[in-house]
TIPA-967178 format. One line per 2 residues: for each residue x, z, y of N, C-alpha, C. Coordinates in steps of 0.1 Angstrom, whole numbers. Layout:
% residues N
X Z Y X Z Y X Z Y ~ ...
END
This chain:
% residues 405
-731 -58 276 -728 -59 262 -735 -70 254 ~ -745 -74 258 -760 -80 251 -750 -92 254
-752 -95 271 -741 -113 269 -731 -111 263 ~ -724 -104 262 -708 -105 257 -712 -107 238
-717 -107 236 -719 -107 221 -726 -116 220 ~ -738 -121 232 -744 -138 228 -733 -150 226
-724 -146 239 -712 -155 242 -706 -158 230 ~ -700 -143 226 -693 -145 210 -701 -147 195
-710 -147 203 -719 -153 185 -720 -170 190 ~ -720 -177 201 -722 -189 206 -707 -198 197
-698 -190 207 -685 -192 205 -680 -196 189 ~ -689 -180 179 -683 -184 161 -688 -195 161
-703 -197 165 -711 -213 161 -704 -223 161 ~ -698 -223 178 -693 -235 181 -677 -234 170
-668 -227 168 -663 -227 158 -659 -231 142 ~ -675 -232 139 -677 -233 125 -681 -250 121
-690 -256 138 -693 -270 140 -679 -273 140 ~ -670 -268 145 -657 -278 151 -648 -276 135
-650 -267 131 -640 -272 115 -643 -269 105 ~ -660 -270 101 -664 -263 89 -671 -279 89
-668 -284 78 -669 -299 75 -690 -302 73 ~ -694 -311 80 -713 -310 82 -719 -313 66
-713 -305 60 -724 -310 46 -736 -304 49 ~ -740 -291 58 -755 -285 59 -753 -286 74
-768 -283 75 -777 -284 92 -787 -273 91 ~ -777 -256 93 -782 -241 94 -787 -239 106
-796 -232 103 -801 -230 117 -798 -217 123 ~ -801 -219 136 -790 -213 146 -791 -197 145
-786 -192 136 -789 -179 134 -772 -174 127 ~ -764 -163 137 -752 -160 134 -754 -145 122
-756 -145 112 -759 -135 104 -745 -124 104 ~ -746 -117 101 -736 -108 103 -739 -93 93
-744 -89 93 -748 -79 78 -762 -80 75 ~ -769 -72 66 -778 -72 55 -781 -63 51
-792 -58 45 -796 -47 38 -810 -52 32 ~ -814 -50 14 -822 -56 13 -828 -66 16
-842 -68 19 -847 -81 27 -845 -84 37 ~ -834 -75 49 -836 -78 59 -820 -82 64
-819 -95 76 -805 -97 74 -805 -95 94 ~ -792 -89 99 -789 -85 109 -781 -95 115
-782 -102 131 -776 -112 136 -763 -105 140 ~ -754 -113 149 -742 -106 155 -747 -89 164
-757 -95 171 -765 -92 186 -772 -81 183 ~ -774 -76 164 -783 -69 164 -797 -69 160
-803 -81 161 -817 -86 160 -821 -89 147 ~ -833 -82 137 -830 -81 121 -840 -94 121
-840 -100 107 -850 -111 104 -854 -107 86 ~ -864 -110 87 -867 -107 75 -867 -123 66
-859 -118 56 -851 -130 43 -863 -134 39 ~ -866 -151 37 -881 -153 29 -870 -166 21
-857 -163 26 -853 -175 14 -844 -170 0 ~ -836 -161 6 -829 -152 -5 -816 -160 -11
-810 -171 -2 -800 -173 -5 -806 -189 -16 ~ -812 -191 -15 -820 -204 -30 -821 -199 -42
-827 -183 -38 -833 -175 -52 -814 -171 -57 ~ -808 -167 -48 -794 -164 -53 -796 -148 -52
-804 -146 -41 -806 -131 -37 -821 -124 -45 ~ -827 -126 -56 -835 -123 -63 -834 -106 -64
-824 -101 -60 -826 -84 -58 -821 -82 -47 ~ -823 -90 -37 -820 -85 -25 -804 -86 -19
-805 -81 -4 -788 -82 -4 -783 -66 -5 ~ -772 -66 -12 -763 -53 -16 -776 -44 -24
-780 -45 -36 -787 -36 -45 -775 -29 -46 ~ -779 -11 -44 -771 -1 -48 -767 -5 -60
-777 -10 -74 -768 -6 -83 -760 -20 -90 ~ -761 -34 -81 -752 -42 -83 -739 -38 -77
-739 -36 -67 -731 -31 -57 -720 -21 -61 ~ -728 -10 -71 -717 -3 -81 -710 -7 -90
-715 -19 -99 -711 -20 -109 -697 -32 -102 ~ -702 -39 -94 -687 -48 -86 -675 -39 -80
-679 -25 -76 -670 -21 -68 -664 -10 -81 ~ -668 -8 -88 -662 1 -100 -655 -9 -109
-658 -24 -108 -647 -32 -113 -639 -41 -111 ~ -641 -35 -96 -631 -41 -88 -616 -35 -84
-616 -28 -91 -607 -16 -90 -601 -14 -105 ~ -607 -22 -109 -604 -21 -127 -595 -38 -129
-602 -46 -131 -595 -62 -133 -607 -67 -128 ~ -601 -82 -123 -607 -93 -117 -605 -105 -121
-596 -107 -125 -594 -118 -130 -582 -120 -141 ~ -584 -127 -151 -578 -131 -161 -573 -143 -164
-585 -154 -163 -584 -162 -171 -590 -161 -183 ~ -594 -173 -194 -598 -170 -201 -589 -172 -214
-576 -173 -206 -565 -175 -219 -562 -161 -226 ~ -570 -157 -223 -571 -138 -227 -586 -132 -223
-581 -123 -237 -597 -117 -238 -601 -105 -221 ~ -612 -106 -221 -613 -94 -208 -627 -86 -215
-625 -67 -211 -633 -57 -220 -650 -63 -214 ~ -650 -68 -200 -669 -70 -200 -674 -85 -209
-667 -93 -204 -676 -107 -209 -680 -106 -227 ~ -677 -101 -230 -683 -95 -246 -698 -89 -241
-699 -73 -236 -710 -68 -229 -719 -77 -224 ~ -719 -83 -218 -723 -93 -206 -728 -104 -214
-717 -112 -220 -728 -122 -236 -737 -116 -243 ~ -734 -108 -245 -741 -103 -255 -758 -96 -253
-753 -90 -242 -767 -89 -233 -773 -100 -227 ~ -768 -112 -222 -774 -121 -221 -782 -131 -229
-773 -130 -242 -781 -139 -253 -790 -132 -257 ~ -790 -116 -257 -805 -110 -261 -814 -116 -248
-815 -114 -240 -826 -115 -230 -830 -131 -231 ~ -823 -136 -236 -827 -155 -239 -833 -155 -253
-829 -148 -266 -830 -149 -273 -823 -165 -285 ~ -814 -162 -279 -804 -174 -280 -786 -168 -289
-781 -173 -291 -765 -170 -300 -753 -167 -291 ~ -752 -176 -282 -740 -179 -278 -741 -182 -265
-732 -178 -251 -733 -180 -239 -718 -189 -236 ~ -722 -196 -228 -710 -203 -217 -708 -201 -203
-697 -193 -203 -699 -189 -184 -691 -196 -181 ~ -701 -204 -168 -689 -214 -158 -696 -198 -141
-691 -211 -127 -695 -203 -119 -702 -205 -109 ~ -707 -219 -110 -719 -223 -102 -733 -231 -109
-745 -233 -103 -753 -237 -108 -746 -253 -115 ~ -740 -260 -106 -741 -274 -106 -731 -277 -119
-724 -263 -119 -710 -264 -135 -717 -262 -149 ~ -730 -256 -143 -740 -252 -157 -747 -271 -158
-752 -269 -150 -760 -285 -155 -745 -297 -161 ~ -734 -296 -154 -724 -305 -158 -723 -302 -175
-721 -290 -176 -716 -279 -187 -728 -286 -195 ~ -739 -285 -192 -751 -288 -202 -754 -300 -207
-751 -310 -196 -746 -326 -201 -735 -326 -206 ~ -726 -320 -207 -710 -324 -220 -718 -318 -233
-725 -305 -234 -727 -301 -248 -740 -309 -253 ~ -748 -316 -246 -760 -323 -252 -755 -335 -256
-744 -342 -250 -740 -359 -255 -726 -351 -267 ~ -725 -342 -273 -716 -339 -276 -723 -335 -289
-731 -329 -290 -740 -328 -303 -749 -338 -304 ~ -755 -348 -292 -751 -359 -299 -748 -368 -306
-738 -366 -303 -726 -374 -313 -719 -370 -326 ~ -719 -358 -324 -718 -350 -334 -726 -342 -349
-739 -337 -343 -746 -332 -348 -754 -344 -351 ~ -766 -350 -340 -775 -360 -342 -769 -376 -353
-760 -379 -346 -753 -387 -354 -756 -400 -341 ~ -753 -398 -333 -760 -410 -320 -745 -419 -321
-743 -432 -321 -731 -440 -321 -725 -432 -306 ~ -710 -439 -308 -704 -434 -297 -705 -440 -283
-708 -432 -272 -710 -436 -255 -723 -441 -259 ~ -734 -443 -265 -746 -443 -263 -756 -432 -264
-753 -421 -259 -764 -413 -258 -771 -414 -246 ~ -779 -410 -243 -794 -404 -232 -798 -392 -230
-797 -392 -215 -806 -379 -213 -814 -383 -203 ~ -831 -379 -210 -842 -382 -198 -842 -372 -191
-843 -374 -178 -844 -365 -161 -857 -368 -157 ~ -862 -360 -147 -871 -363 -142 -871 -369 -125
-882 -377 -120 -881 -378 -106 -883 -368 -97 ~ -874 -372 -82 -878 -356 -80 -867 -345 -83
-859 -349 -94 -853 -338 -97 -842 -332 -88 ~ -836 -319 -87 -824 -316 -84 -818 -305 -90
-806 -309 -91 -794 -302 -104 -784 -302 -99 ~ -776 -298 -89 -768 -301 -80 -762 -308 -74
-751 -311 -71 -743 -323 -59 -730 -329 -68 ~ -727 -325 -79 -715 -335 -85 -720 -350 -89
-709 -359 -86 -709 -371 -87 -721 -379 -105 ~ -718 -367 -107 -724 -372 -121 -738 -369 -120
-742 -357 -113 -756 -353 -106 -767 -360 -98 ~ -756 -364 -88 -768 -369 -78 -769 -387 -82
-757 -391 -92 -759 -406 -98 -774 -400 -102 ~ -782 -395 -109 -796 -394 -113 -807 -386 -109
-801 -388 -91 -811 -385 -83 -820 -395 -74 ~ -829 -393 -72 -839 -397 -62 -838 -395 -50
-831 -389 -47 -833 -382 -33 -820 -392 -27 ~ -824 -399 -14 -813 -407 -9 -801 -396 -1
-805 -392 1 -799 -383 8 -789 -377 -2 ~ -789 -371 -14 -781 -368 -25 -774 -380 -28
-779 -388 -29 -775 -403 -38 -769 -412 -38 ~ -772 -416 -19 -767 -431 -17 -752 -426 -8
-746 -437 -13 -728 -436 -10 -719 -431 -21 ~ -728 -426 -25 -715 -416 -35 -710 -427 -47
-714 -442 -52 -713 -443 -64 -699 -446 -68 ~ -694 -455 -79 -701 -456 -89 -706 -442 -100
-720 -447 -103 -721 -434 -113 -722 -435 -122 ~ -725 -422 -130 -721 -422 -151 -736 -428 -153
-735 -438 -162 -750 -447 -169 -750 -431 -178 ~ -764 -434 -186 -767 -424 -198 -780 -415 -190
-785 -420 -181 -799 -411 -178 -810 -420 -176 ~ -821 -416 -180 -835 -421 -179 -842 -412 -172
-850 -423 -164 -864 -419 -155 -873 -419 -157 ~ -881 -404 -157 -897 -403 -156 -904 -400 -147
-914 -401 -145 -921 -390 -134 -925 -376 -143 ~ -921 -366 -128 -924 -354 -133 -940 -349 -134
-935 -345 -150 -948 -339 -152 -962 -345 -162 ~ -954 -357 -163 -960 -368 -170 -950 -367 -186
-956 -362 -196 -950 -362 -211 -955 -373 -219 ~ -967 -377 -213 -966 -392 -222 -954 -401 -218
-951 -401 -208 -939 -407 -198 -923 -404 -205 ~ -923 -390 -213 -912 -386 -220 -909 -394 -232
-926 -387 -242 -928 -396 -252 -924 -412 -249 ~ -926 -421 -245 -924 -431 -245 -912 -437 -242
-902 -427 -230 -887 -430 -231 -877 -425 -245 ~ -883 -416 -251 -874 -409 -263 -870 -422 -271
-858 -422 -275 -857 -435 -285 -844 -429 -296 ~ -838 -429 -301 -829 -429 -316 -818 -427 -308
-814 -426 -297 -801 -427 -290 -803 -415 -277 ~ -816 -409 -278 -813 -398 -275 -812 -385 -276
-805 -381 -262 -805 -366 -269 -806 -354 -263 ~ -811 -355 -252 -817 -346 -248 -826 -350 -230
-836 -340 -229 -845 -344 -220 -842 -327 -214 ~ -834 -331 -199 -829 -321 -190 -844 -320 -178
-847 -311 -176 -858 -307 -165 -859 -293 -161 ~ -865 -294 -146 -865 -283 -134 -881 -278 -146
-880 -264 -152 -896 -263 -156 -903 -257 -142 ~ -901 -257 -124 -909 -258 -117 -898 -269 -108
-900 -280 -104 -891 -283 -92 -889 -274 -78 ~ -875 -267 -81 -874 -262 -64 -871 -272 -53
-857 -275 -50 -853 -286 -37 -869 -293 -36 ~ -878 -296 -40 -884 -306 -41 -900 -302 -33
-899 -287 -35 -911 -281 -29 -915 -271 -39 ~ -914 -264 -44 -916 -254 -57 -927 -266 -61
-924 -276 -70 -937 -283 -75 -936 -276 -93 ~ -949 -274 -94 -955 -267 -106 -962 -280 -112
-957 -280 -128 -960 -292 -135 -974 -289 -140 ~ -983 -298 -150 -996 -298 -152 -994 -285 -163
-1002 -277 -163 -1010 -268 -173 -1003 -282 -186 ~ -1001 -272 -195 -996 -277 -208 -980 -288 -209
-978 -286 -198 -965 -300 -194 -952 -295 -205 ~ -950 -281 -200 -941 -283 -211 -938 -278 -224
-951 -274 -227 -957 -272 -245 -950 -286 -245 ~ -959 -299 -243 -960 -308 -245 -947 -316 -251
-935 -310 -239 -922 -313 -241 -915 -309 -250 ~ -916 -297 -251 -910 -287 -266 -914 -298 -278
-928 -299 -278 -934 -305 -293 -926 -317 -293 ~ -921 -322 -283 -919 -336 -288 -903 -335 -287
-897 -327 -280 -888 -329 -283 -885 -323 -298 ~ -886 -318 -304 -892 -312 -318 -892 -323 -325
-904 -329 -325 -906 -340 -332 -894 -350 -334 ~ -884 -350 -325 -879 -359 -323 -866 -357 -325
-861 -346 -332 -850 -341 -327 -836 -341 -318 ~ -846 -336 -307 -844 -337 -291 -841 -324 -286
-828 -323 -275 -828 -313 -269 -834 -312 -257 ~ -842 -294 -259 -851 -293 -249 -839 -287 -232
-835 -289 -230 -826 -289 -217 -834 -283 -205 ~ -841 -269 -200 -845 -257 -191 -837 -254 -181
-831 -264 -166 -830 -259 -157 -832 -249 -149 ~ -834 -236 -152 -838 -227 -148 -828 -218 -135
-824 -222 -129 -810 -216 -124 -822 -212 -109 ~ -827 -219 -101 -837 -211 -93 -851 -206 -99
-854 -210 -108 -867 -208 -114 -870 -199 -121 ~ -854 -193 -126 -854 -180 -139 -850 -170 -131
-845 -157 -141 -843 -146 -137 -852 -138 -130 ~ -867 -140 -135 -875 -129 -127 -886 -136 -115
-880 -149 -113 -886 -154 -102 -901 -154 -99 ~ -904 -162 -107 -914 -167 -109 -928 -160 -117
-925 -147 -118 -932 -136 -123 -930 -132 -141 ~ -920 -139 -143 -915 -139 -159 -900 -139 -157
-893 -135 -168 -883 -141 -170 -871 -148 -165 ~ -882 -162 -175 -880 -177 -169 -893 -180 -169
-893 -195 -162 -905 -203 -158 -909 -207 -174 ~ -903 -210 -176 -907 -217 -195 -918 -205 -201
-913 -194 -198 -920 -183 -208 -936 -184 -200 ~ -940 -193 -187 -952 -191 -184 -963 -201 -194
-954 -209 -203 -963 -216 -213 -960 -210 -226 ~ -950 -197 -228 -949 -191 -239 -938 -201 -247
-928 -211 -237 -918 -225 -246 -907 -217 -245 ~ -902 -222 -256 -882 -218 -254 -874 -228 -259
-867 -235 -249 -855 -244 -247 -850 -241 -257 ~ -839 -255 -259 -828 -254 -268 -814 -247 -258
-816 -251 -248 -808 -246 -239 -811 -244 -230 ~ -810 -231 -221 -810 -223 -208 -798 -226 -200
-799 -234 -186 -788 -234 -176 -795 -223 -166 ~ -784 -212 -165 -791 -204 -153 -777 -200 -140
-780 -196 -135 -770 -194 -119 -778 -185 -109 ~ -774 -189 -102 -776 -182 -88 -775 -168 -88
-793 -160 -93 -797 -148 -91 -787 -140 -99 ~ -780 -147 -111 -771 -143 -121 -764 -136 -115
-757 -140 -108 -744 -131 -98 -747 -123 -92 ~ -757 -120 -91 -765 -107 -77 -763 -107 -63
-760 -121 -61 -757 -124 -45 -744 -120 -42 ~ -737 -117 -53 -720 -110 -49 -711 -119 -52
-712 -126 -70 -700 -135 -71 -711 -144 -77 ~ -707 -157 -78 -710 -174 -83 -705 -170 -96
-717 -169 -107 -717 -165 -121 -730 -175 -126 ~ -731 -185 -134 -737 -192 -138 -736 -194 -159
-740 -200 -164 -744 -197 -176 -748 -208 -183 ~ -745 -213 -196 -749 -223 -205 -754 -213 -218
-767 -210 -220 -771 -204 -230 -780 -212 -242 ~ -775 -209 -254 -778 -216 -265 -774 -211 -276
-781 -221 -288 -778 -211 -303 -767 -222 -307 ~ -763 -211 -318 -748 -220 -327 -749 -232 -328
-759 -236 -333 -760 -252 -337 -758 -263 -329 ~ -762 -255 -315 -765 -265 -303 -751 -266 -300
-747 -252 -292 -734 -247 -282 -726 -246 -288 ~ -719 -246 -304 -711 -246 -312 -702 -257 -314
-710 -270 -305 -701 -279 -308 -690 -286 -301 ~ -690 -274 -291 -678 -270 -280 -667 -267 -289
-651 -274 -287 -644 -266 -293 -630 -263 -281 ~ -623 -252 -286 -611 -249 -276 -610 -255 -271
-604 -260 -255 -600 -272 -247 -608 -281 -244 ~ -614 -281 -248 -625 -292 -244 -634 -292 -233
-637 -273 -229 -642 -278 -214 -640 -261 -208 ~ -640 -257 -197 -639 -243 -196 -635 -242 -177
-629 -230 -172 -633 -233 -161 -622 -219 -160 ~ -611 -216 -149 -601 -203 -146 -611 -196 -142
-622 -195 -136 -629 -180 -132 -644 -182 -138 ~ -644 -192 -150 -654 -186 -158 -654 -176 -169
-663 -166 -164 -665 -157 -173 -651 -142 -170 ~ -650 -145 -152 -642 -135 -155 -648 -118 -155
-639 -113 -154 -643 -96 -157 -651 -94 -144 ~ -648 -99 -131 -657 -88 -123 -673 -97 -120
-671 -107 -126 -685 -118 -125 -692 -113 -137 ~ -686 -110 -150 -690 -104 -161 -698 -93 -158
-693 -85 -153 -698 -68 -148 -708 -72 -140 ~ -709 -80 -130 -721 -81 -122 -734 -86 -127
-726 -98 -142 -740 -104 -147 -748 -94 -157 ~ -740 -87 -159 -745 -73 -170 -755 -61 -163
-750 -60 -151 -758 -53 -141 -772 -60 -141 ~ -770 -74 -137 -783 -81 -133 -795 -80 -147
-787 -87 -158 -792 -83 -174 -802 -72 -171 ~ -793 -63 -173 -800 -46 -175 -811 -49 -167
-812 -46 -154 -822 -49 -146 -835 -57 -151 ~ -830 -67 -155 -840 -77 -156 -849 -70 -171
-837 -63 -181 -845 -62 -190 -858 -51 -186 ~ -855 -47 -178 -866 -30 -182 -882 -42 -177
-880 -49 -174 -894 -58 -167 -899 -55 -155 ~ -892 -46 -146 -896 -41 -133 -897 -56 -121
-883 -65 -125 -887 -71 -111 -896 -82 -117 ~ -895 -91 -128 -909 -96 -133 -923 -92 -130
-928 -79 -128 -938 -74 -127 -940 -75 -111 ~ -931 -73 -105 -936 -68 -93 -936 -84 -83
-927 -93 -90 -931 -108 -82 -941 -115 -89 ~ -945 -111 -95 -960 -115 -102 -971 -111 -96
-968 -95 -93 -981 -89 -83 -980 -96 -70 ~ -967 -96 -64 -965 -96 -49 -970 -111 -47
-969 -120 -58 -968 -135 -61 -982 -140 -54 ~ -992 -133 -62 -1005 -133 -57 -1012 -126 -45
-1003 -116 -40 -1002 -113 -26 -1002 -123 -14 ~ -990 -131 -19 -985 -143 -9 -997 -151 -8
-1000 -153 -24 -1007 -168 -26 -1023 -161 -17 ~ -1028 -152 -19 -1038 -151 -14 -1040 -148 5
-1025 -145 9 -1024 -144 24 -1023 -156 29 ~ -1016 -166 25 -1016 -184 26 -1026 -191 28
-1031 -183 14 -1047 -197 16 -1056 -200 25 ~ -1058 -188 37 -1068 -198 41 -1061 -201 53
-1046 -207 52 -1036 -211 63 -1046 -225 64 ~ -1048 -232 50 -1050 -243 42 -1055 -244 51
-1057 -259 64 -1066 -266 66 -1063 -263 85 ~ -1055 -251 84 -1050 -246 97 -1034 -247 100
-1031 -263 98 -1020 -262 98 -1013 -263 90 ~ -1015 -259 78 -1010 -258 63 -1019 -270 52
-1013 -278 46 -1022 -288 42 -1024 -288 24 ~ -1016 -277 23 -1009 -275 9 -1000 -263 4
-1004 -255 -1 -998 -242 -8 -991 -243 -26 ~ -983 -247 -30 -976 -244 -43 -970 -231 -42
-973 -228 -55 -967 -210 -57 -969 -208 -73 ~ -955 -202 -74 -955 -198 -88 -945 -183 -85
-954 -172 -87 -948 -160 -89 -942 -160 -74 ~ -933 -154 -66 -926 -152 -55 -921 -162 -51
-926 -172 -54 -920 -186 -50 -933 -192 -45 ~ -930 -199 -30 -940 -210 -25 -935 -220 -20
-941 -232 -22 -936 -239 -11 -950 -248 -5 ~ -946 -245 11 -961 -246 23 -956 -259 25
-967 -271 22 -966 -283 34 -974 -281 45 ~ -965 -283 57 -968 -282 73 -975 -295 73
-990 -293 80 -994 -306 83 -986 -313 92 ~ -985 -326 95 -973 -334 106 -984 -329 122
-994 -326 123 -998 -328 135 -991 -310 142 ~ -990 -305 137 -982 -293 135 -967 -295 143
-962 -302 133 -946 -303 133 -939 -306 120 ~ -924 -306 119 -917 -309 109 -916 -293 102
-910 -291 92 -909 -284 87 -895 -279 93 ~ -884 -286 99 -880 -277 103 -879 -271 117
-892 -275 122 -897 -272 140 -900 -257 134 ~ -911 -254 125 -916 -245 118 -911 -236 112
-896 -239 108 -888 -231 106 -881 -225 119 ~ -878 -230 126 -869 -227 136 -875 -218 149
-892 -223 147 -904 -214 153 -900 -198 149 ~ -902 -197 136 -901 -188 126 -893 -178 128
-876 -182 130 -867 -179 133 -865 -173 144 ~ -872 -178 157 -874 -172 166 -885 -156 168
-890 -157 159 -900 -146 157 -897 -134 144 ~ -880 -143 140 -877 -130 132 -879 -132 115
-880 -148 111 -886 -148 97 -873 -161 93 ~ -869 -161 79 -861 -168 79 -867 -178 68
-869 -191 71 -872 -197 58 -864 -212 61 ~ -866 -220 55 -862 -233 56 -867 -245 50
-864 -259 53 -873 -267 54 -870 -272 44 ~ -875 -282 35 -874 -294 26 -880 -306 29
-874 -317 26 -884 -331 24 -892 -333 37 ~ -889 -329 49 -895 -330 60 -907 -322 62
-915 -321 57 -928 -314 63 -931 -301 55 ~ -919 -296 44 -921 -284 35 -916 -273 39
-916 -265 38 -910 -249 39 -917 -239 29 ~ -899 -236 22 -900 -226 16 -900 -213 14
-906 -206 8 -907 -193 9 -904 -186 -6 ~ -893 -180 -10 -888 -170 -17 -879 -160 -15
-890 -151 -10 -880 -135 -8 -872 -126 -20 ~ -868 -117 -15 -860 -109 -25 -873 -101 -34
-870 -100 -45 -880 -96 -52 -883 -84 -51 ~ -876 -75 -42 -878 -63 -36 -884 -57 -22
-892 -72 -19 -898 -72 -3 -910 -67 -10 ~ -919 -57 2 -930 -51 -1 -941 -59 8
-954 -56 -4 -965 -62 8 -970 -65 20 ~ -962 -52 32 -968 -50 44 -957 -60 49
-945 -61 38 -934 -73 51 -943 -86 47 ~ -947 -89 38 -952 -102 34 -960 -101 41
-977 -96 44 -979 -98 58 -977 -101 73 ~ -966 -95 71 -960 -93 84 -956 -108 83
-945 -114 76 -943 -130 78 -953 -138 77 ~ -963 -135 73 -977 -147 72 -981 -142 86
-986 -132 90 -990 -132 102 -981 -139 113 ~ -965 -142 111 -958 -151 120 -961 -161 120
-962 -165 111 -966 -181 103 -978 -184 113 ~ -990 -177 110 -1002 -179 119 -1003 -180 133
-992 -172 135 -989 -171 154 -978 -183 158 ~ -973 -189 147 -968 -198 154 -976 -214 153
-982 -215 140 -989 -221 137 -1006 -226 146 ~ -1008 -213 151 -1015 -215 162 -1012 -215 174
-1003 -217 181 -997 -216 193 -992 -235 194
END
């Protein structure tokens, strides 16, 4: 039985290489169900989740009570459209703009439709509100950054790999280095209008900006009347031991783009959150999406809401946060050359005499832990926010055994 099921887990592989088009390079692991943190191959063999889908799985896979709220309205309506009203997305706004503290929500259904969505309503107020001449507005980005894969996206990326081939791209972005706000300050000019940023870089390595980085940004965008633009779509929802990452300087954006964890690992529910003045200057027809904001993406983001409000999973990736961070550290110097961590989020640089990050992943994998690599020599680590301390041990102790071997 054991061959006959290697054979046919070989077999979907080789199936998926032969006509599932190479935008990714997964590693060799045939997944096949899940429960919580732990995900089960064809064959049987469990691994314990340390990536969570790119913070998409923030409660894990199948939470009983997401799980309810999709399957009780899945039986109810699914889809609409938004050329008609549907009974959750009211619920669901409305509870979302409380937990932001914000007016008005925009549901698209991926992260990369929120940052698009977030660039039409910032050169759109603008033009509108700010009074910026027409086709000359700005938005400062950072280096480093990633915001997803649309043509308009990775035009103001760094990363060659996102970047090169794709052009021609949309002019209207400026470069800083992350983390650097004198660097903002000095790009801001009369024609802009907003300054979009990761407030921790994920793709990039969970990099954590300086103590005061983005006070610093708020005040000036303030000063300047500038939109403050909070990438938060892996960073927020609980991650990071708050919230959002913003709230760990006590800042609040003009606008929140959030995704992933939104959907509860069930449906692609993403979010443009903001007050009237900002997000108001959207009108009918002008931008929208057939399965944004439908009813059963609604119901699931309401579920997640709830959750998030009682402060349980904020609390407990805050404790567990420093769990990690303190089982890591003295990897430092054994292999590990570098530890970033913010709340349930790390990201480990593998020294090169070691291996690549994704030798180290694929080590890992073998031993039953699932993580993955970035930027060559990184590997990240963000579990479901429901993984307990003896599993988090349990994966650092792999880490160690493979890392010394």
């Amino acid at each position: 039985m054991g061959a006959t099921l290697e054979n046919l887990g070989l077999a979907l592989i080789q199936a998926e290489g032969a006509h599932v088009a190479h935008n990714y390079h997964p590693l060799p692991v045939l997944a096949h169900s899940a429960e919580g943190v732990w995900v089960t191959d064809i064959e049987g063999k469990r691994y314990l989740d340390l990536l969570s889908a790119y913070s998409a799985l923030n409660f894990g896979h199948g939470h009983p009570a997401i799980l309810a709220a999709a399957r009780e309205q899945l039986e109810k309506l699914t889809l609409t459209s938004r050329a008609f009203h549907n009974d959750r997305l009211g619920p669901f706004a409305s509870a979302l703009s409380q937990l932001c503290g914000k007016d008005l929500v925009l549901p698209m259904n991926t992260g990369a439709e929120a940052v698009e969505t977030g660039i039409k309503v910032a050169r759109a107020w603008g033009y509108r509100t700010k009074g910026i001449p027409a086709d000359a507005a700005t938005i400062i980005v950072a280096n480093g950054n990633f915001h997803g894969r649309t043509t308009t996206i990775v035009g103001f990326s760094d990363d060659p790999t996102a970047h090169d081939d794709f052009g021609p791209y949309a002019p209207g972005f400026v470069h800083v280095p992350y983390g650097d706000a004198e660097a903002i300050a000095a790009a801001i000019d009369e024609n802009t209008a907003a300054v979009l940023l990761e407030p921790i870089q994920g793709e990039a390595g969970v990099v954590v900006p300086p103590d005061g980085f983005l006070t610093r940004v708020r005040e000036l965008c303030t000063e300047n009347n500038v939109l403050f633009i909070a990438d938060e779509i892996q960073s927020g929802l609980g991650r990071v031991g708050e919230t959002f990452a913003c709230d760990r300087e006590g800042v609040v954006p003009d606008m929140y783009l959030l995704g992933k964890a939104l959907g509860g690992g069930i449906v692609p529910l993403s979010a443009v959150v903001a007050n009237e003045d900002v997000l108001g200057v959207i009108r009918p027809g002008e931008h929208g999406s057939t399965f944004g904001g439908n009813p059963l993406a609604a119901a699931v983001g309401l579920r997640v809401v709830e959750m998030l409000a009682s402060g349980e999973f904020q609390t407990r990736a805050k404790a567990l946060g420093e769990h990690l961070e303190a089982a890591l550290h003295p990897l430092i110097g054994h292999g590990v050359s570098a530890v970033r961590i913010a709340g349930l989020w790390a990201g480990v640089d593998i020294d090169p005499a070691f291996g690549a990050g994704r030798e180290i992943a694929e080590k890992l994998l073998a031993r039953g832990v699932l993580v993955k690599d970035t930027h060559g020599q990184t590997i990240r680590i963000a579990p479901p926010l429901t993984i307990r301390a003896t599993e988090i041990d349990w994966a650092v102790e792999q880490l160690k055994h493979v890392l010394s071997a």
